[in-house]
C-alpha positions as CSV (number, residue, x, y, z in Angstrom):
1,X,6.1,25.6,-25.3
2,X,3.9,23.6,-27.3
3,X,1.6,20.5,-25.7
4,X,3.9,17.6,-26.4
5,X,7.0,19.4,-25.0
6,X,4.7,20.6,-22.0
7,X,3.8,17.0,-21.2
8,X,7.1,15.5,-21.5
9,X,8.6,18.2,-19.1
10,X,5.6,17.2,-16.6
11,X,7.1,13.6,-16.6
12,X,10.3,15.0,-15.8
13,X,11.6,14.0,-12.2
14,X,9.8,10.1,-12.4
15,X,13.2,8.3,-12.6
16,X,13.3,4.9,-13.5
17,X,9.4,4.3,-12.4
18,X,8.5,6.7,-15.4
19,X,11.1,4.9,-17.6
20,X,10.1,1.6,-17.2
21,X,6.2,2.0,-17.1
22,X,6.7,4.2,-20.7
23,X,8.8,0.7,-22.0
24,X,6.3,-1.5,-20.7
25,X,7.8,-3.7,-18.5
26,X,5.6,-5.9,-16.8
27,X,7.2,-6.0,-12.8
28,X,7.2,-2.6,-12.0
29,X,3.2,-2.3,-10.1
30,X,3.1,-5.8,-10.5
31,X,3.7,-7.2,-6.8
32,X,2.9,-11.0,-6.6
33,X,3.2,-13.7,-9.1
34,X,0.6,-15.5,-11.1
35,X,0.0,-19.2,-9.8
36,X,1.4,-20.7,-13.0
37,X,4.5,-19.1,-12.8
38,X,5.1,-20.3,-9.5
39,X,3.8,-24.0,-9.9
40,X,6.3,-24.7,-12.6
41,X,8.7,-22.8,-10.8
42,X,8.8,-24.7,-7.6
43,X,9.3,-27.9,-9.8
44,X,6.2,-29.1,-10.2
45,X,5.1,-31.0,-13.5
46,X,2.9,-29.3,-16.2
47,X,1.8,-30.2,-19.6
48,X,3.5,-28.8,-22.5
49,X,0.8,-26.8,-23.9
50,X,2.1,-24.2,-26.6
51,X,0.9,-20.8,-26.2
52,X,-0.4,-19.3,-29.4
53,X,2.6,-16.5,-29.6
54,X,5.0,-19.6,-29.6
55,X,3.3,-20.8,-33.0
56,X,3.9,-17.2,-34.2
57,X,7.7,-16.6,-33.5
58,X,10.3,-16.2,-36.1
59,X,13.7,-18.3,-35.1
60,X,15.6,-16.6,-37.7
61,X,14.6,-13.0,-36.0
62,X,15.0,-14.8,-32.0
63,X,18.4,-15.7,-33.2
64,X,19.3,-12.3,-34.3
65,X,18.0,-10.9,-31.1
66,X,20.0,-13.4,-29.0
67,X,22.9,-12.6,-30.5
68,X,22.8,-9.0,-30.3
69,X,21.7,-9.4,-26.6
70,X,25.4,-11.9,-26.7
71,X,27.4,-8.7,-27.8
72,X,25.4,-6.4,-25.5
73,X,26.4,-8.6,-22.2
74,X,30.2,-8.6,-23.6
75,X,30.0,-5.1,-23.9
76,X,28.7,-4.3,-20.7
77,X,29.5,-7.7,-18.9
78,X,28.1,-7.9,-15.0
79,X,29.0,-4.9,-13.5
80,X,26.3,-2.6,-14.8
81,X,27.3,0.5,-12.4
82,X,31.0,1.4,-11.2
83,X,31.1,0.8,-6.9
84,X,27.5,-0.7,-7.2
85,X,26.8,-2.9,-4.1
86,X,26.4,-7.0,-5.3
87,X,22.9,-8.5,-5.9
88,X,21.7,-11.5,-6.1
89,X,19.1,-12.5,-8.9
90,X,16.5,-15.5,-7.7
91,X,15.0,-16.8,-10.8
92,X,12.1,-19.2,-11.6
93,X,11.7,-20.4,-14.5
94,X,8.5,-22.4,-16.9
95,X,9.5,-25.4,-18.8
96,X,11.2,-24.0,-22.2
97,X,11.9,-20.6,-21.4
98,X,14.3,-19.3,-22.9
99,X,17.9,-17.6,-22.4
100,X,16.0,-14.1,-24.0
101,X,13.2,-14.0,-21.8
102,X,15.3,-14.4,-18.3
103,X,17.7,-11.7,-19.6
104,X,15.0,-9.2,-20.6
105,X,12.9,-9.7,-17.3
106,X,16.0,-9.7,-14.9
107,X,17.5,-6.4,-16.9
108,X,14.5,-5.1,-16.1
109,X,14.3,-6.0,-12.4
110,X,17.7,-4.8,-12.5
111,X,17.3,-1.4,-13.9
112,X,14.6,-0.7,-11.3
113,X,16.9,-1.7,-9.0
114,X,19.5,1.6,-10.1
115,X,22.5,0.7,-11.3
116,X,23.8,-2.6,-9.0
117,X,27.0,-5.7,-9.6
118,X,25.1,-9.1,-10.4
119,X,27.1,-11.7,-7.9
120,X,25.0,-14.8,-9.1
121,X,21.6,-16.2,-10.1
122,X,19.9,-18.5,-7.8
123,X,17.0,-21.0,-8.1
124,X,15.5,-23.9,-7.1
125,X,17.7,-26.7,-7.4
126,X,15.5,-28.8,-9.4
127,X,16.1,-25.8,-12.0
128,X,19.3,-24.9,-12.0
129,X,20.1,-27.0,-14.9
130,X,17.3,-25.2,-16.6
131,X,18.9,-24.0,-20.3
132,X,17.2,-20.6,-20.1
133,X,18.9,-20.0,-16.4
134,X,22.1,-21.5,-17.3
135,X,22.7,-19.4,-20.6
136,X,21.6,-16.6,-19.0
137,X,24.2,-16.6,-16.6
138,X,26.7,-17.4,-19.5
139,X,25.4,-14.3,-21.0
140,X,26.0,-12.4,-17.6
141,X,29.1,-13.9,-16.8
142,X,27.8,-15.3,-13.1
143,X,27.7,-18.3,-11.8
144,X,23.8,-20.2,-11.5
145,X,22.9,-21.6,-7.3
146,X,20.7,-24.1,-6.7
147,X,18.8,-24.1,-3.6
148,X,16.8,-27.4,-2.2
149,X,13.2,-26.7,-1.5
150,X,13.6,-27.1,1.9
151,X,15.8,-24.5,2.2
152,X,13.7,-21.5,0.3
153,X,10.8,-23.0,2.4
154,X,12.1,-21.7,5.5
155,X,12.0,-18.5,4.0
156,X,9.6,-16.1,4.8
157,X,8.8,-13.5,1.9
158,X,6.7,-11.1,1.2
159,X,4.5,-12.2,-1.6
160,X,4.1,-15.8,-1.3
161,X,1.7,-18.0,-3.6
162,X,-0.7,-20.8,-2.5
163,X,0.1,-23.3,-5.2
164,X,3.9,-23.8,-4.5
165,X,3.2,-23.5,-1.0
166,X,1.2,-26.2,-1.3
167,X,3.4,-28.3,-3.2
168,X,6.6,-28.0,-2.2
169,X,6.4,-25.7,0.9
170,X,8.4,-23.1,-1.3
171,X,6.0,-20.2,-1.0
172,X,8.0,-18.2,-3.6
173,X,11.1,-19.9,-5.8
174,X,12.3,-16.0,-6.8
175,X,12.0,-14.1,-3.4
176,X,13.0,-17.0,-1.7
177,X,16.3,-17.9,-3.7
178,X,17.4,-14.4,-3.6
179,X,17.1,-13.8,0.2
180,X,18.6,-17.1,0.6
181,X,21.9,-16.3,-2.0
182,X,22.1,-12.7,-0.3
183,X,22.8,-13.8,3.1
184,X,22.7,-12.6,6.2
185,X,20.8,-9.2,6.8
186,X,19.1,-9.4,3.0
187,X,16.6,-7.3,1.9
188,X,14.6,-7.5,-1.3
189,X,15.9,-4.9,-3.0
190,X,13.1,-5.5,-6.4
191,X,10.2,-7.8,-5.2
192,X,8.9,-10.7,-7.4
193,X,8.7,-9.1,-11.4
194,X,7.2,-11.9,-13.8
195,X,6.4,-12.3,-17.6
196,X,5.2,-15.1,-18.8
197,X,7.2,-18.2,-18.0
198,X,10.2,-16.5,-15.7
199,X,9.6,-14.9,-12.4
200,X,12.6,-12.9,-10.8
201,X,13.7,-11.0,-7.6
202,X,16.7,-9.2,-6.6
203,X,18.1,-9.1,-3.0
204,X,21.2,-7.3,-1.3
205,X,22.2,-7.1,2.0
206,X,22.4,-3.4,2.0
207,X,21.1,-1.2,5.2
208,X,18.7,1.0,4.8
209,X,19.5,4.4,4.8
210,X,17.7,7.1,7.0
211,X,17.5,9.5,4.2
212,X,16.5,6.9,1.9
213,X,14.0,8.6,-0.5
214,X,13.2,6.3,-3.4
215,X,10.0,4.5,-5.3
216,X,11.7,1.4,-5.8
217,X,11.0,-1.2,-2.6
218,X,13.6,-2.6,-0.6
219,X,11.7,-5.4,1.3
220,X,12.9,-7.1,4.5
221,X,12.6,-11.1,4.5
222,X,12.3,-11.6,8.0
223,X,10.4,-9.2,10.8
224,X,13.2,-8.2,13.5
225,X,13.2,-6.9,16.5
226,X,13.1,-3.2,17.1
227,X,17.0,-3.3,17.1
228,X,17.6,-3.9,13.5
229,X,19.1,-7.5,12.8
230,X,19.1,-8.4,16.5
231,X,19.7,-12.0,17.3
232,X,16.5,-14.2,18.3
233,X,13.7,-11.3,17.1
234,X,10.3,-12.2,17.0
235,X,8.5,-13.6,13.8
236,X,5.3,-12.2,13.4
237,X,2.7,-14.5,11.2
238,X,-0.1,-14.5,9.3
239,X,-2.9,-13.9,11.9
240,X,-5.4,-16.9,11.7
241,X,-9.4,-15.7,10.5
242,X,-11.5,-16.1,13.4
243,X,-15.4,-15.8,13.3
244,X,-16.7,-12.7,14.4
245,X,-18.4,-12.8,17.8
246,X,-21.9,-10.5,18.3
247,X,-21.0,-7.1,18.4
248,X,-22.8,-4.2,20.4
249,X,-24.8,-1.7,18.5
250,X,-26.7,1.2,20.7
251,X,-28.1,4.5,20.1
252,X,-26.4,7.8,21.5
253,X,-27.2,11.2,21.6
254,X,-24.5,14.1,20.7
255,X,-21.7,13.2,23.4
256,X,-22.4,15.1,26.5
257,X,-20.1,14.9,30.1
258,X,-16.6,14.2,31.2
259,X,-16.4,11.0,29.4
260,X,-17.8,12.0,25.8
261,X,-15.6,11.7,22.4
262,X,-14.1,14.7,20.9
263,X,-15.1,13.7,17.6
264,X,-13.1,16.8,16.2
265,X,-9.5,15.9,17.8
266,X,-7.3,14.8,15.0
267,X,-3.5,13.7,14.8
268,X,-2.5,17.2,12.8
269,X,-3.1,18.6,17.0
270,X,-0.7,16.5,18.7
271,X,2.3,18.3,16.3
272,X,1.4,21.8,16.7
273,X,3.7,24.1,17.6
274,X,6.1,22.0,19.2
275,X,9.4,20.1,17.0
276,X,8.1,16.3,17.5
277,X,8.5,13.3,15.7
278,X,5.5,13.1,13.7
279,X,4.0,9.5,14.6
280,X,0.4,10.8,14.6
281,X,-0.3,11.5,11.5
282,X,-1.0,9.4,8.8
283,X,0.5,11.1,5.7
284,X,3.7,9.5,4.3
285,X,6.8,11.4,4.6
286,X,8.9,12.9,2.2
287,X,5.9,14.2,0.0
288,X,4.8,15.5,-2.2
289,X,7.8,14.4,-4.2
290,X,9.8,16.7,-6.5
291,X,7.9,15.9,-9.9
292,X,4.0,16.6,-8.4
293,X,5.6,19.8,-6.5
294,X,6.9,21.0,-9.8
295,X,3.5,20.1,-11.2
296,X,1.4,21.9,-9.1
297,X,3.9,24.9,-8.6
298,X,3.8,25.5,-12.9
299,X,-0.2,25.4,-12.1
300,X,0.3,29.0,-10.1
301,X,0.8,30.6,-13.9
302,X,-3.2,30.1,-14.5
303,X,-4.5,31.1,-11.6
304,X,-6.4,34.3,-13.1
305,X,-8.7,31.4,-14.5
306,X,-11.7,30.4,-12.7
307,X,-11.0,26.1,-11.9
308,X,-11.6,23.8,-14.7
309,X,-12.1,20.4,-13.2
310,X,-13.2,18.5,-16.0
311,X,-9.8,16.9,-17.5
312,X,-9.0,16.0,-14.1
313,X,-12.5,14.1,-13.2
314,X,-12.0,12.1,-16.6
315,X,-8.7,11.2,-15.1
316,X,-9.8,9.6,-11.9
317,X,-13.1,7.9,-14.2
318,X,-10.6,6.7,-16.1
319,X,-8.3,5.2,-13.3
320,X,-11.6,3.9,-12.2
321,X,-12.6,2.6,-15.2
322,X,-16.1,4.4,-14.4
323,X,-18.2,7.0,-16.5
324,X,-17.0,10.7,-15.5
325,X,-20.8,11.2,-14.0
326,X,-19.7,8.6,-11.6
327,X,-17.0,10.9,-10.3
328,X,-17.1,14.1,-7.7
329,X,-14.2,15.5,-6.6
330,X,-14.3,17.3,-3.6
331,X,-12.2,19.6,-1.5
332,X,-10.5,16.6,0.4
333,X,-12.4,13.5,1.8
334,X,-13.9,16.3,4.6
335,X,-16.0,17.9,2.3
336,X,-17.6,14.6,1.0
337,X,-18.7,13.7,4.5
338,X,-19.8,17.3,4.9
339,X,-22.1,16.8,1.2
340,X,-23.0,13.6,2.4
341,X,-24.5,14.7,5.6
342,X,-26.7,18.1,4.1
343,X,-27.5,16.5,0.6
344,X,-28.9,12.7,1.4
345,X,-32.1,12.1,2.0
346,X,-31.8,9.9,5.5
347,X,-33.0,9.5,8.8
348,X,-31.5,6.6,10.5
349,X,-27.6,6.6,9.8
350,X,-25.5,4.1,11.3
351,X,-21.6,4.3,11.8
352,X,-19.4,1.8,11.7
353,X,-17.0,2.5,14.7
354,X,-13.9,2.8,15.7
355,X,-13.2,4.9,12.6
356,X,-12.5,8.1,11.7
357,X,-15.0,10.4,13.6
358,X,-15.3,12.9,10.7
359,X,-18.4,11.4,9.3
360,X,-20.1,11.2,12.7
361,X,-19.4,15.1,13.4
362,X,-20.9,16.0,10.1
363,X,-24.0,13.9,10.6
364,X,-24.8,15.4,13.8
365,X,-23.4,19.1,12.9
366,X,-26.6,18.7,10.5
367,X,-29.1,17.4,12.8
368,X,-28.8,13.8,12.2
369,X,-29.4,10.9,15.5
370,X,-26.6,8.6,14.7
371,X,-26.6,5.7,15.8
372,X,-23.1,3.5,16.4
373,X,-21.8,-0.2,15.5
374,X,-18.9,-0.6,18.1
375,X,-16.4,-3.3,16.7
376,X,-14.7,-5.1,19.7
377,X,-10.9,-6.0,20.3
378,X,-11.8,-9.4,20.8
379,X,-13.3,-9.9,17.7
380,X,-10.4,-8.7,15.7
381,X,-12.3,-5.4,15.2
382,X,-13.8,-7.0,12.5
383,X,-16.9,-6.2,10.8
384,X,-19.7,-8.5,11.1
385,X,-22.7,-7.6,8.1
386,X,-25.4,-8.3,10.8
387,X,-24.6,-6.5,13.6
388,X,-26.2,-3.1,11.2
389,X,-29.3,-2.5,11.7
390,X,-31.8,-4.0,9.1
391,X,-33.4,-0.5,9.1
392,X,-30.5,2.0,8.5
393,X,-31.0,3.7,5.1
394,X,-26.9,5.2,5.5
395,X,-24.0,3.1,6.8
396,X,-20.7,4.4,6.9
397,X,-17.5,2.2,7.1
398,X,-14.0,3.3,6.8
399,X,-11.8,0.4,4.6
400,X,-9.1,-0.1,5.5
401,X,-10.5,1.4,8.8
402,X,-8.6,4.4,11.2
403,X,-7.5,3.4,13.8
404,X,-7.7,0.0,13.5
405,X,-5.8,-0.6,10.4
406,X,-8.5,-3.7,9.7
407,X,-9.0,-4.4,6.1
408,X,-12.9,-5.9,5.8
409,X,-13.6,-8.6,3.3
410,X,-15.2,-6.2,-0.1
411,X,-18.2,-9.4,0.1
412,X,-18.8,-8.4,4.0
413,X,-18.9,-5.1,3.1
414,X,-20.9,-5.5,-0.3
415,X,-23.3,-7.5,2.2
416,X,-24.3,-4.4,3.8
417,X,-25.4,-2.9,0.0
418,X,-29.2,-3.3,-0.6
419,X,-32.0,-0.9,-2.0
420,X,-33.0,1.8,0.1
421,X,-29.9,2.4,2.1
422,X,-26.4,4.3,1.3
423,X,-23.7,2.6,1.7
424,X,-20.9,4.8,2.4
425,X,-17.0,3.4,2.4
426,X,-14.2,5.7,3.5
427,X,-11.3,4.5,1.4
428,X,-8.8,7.3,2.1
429,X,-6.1,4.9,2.9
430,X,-6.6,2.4,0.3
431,X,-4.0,3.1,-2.0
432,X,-1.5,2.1,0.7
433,X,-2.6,-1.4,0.3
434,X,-1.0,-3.2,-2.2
435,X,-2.8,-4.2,-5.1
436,X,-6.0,-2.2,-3.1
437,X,-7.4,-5.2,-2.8
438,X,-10.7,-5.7,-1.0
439,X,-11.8,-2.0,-2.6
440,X,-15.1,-1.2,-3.9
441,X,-14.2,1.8,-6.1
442,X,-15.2,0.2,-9.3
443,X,-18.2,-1.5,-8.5
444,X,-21.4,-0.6,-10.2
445,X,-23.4,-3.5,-9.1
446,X,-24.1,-2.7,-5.6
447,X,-27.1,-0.1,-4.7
448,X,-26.5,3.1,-3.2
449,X,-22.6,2.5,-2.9
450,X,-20.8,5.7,-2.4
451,X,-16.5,5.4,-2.3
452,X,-14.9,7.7,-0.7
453,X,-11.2,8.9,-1.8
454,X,-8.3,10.9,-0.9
455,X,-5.4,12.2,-2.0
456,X,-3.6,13.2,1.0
457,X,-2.3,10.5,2.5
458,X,0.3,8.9,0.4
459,X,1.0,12.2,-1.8
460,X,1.4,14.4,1.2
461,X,-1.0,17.2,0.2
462,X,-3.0,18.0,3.0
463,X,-2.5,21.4,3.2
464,X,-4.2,21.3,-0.3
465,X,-7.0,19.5,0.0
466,X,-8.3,17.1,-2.6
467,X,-10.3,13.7,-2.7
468,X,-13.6,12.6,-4.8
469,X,-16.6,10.3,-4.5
470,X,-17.3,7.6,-6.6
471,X,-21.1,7.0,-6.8
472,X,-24.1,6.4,-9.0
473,X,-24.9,9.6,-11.1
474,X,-28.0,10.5,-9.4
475,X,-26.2,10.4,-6.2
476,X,-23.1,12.4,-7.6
477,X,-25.9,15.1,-9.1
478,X,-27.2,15.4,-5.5
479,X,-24.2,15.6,-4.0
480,X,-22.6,18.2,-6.7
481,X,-25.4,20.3,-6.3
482,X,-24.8,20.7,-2.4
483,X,-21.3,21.8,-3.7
484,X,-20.4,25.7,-3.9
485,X,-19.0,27.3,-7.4
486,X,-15.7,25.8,-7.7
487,X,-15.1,23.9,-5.0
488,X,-11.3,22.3,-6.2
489,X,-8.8,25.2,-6.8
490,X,-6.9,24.4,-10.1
491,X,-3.5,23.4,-8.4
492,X,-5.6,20.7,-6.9
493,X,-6.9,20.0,-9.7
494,X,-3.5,19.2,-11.7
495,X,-2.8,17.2,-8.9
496,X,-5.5,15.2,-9.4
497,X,-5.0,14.4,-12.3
498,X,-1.0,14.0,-12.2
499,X,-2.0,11.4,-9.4
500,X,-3.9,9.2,-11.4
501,X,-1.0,8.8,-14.7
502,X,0.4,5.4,-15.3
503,X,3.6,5.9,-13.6
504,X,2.6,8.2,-10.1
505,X,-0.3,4.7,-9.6
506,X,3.1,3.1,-9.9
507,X,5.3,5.1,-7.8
508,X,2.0,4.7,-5.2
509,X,2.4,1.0,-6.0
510,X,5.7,0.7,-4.6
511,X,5.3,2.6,-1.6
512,X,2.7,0.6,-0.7
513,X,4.6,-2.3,-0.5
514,X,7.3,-0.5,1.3
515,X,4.9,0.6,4.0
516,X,4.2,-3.0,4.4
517,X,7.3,-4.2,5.2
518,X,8.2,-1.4,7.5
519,X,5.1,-1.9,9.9
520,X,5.5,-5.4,10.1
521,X,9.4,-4.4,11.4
522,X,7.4,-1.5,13.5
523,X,5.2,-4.6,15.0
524,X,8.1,-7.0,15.4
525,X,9.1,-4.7,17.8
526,X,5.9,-3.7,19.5
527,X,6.2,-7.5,20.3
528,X,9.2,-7.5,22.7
529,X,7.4,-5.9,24.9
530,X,4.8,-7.1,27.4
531,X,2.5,-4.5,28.4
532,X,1.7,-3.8,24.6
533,X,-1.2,-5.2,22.8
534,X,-1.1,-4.3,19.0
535,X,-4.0,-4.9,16.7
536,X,-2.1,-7.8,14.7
537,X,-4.8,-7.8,11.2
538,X,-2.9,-4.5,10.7
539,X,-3.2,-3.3,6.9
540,X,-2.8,0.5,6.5
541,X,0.0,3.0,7.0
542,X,-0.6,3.2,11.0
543,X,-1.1,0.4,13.7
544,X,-3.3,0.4,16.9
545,X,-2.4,-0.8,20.4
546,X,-3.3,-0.8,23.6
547,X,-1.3,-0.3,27.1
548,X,-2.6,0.5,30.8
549,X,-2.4,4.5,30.6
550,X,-1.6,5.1,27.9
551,X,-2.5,8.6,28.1
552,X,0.6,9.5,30.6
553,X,3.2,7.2,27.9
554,X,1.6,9.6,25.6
555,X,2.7,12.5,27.8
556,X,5.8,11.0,28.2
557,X,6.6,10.0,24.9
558,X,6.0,13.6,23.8
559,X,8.9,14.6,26.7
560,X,11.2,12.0,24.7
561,X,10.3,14.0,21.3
562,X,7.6,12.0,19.9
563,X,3.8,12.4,19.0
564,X,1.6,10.0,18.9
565,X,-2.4,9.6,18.5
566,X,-4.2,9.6,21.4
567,X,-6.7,6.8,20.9
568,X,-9.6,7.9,23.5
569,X,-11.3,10.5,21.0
570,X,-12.3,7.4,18.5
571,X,-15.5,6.0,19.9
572,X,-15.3,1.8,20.9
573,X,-11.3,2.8,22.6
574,X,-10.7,4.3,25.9
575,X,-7.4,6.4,27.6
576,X,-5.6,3.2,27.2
577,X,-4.9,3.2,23.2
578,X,-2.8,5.0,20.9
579,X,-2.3,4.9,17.1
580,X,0.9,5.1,15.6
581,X,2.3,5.5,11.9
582,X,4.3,3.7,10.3
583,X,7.7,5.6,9.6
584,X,11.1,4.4,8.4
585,X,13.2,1.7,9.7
586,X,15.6,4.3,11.8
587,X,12.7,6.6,12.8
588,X,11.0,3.1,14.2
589,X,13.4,2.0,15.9
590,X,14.5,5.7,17.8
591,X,10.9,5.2,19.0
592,X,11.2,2.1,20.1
593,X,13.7,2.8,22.1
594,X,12.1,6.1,23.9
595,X,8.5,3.4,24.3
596,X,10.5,1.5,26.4
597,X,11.8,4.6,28.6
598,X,8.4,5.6,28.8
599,X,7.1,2.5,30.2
600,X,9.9,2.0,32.7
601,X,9.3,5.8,34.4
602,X,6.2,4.8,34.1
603,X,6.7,2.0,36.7
């Protein structure tokens, strides 16, 4: 088989993701629109200013391509899969756009969407006369709704914009007008897409399914209860910022007596060797998926070869957008706080806590005094720059942060970044944020900054153990050099690199925006009942909260078939917290419903 017909058999098992991202459509990792797009779409005026493609285009060719687009709608007309359930289309729209560029972006939206009956576009009212909108429909044989603004502001979506929030209270025309036209129990079944002067969004109200294993989102407009579309469920908002109160910083020794943190207890325990529902550990379900098994399962054919990491180092440099001597992969995220803790030159390390308690076993496994910054539930578990010591040369922070599913500010954390002093971010669970905003894996600016990656979590490949470190080269040469021969076997390799292609970032993409929606459902719920406090800044794949013994609901939970994480091992928490993942909409609410027998037996 020769390279080109190797590669394309690689891609094989993508779907649409791999389709679209190879045609170039603009929606499919592209979550929220750009601020222009919205103002004009919420019906706001703007000066005609010509872009310089619009001096450039050829009528004679646009009408040739409309009317070929004509005899392809006729062809195909609406229904664009037989027994397909309806969707509605929300558009927005720029002054001048044109019946071609709604049609190409909401085909696009819609082949993401897999094969689905258009019932209707729908819009802002103040648009709906729009000629772009109102061909298109022609073209689509549907009928055009227009919504007041009013109405779409009432509507809570997922990726609102600040501008037509501000001006109309519409916080997204396409979400909004889609939800809104759906009905009843609608779900966003494509998120916002854009291109240039149209924004679009597709909702249905179709349930989710408990098998439901797919990269395209399906995004909830409202947060229910933990009965699925119960009547009067809780809205949760936008928690408000709040300053950052003193925080407590102390010096321990290595945790002695009845009362000390087993900083080597991790979720993978509470699972073993019993049939539980896995809400203790934080790697997504249903991975790997088919096309990285068969990936790394064609890599067993080359295993006489010692590993050859180099191809997959200059993929993650070039994710990055970093030099590969900026990159070390490593045998998982472990083994980086493992190099981190033999091969740099500190004495007065500082952690960050509650967070993972990895890098605090590996300091003191090689003889280090650590000392610990405890963030406080009444400060939101947020990070505040000066409560670190001025004179720790190695800080480690985990971003977004286990348990506590806080997402730091990057500037409070590049804050901490000076010369003299590591600065060491976990970023394991980065990638399930959307956009991964607030990440410092491409910075270059900030001295001694060390990223920390993994691959585990949202690919499901624990059992194989890959992650890297992003860092200057001097630190990556120490680091490598602390490294045994071969460190990364070659299937973990090709999955290092298969991670990083244009379409699996995609793929990833996606799922992070599903994992959003499905722990906001997961905290609607936690918010029916009392004697649950959650953690509300929540940002990662897994939630914190806290309930008087929560050790024995623990206990009982497990009777019920559930695991969860016991919080107590994570320094800063006591007996009384637990951490949970975030799991599909049925698993979520089957849990639910055991919580609430585990807090009544427990009185």
């Amino acid at each position: 088989m020769g390279e080109e017909e190797a590669a394309d058999e690689e891609q094989q098992g993508l779907g649409d993701a791999e389709d679209l991202v190879a045609r170039g459509l603009q929606g499919l990792g592209e979550q929220v629109e750009s601020d222009d797009a919205e103002h004009e779409a919420a019906g706001e005026s703007e000066d005609e200013v010509p872009a310089v493609g619009d001096a450039l285009r050829d009528p004679a060719a646009e009408e040739r391509h409309e009317e070929r687009a004509e005899r392809d709608d006729h062809c195909h007309g609406p229904l664009l899969s037989d027994g397909g359930p309806g969707v509605h289309v929300g558009v927005g729209v720029r002054s001048g756009a044109t019946a071609r560029e709604v049609l190409e972006l909401v085909r696009g939206a819609l082949a993401e969407a897999g094969g689905v009956r258009v019932r209707g576009l729908a819009t802002l009212d103040a648009r709906a006369g729009a000629p772009g909108i109102v061909a298109a429909a022609g073209r689509l044989g549907v009928p055009v709704t227009g919504f007041p603004a009013e109405v779409l502001a009432g509507v809570v979506v997922p990726h609102p914009s600040e501008v037509p929030l501000a001006a109309s209270g519409t916080a997204s025309v396409a979400e909004a007008a889609a939800l809104v036209a759906a009905g009843p129990g609608a779900v966003l079944v494509v998120p916002k897409r854009k291109s240039r002067r149209v924004t679009c969004a597709i909702a249905a109200s179709v349930p989710v399914r408990p098998d439901e294993v797919t990269s395209v989102a399906r995004l909830s407009p409202l947060t229910r209860g933990y009965i699925a579309g119960e009547p009067d469920s809780p809205h949760i908002s936008t928690p408000t910022p709040h300053t950052t109160a003193d925080m407590d910083t102390h010096t321990e020794g290595p945790p002695t007596g009845s009362h000390a943190h087993d900083l080597r207890h991790h979720g993978d325990a509470e699972v073993r060797d019993e049939k539980l529902t896995d809400l203790a550990v934080n790697v997504r379900t249903a991975t790997p998926p088919d096309w990285l098994r068969e990936r790394i399962a064609r890599s067993l054919f080359s295993l006489a070869a010692y590993p050859d990491g180099r191809s997959a180092r200059a993929a993650v440099a070039e994710r990055h957008d970093l030099p590969p001597g900026r990159v070390l992969l490593t045998s998982g995220a472990a083994e980086a706080f493992v190099l981190l803790a033999r091969a740099l030159p500190v004495r007065r390390p500082v952690v960050v806590h509650p967070q993972f308690t990895e890098p605090e076993a590996a300091l003191r496994d090689a003889g280090h005094e650590v000392r610990r910054v405890l963030l406080r539930e009444e400060d939101g578990f947020r990070l505040d720059p000066a409560a670190v010591p001025e004179d720790a040369d190695l800080v480690v922070v985990g971003n977004p942060t286990n348990p506590t599913s806080v997402l730091h500010p990057a500037e409070a954390l590049a804050a901490l970044a000076r010369p003299g002093r590591y600065l060491v971010v976990d970023e394991a669970f980065m990638d399930a944020v959307p956009g991964e905003r607030e990440s410092l894996a491409g910075r270059t600016d900030l001295p001694g900054l060390i990223v920390l990656r993994s691959l585990t979590k949202t690919w499901g490949l624990a059992g194989l153990r890959i992650g890297y470190v992003l860092a200057g080269p001097e630190t990556v040469a120490l680091l490598e050099r602390a490294q045994p021969l071969w460190p990364v076997s070659t299937p973990a390799l090709v999955a290092a690199e298969a991670c990083m292609s244009r379409a699996a970032l995609a793929e990833a993409e996606h799922a992070a925006h599903r994992i959003g929606v499905e722990r906001a459902h997961l905290l609607a719920g936690l918010a029916e009942f009392d004697e649950v406090r959650t953690v509300p800044a929540a940002e990662g794949p897994f939630v914190l909260i806290r309930t008087e013994g929560a050790d024995a609901v623990r206990e009982r939970l497990r009777l019920l078939g559930f695991a969860v994480r016991r919080g107590d091992t994570f320094p800063g928490l006591d007996r009384h917290w637990l951490r949970l993942a975030v799991r599909d909409r049925v698993t979520t609410n089957r849990f639910l419903q055991a919580l609430d027998q585990a807090l009544l037996l427990g009185g």
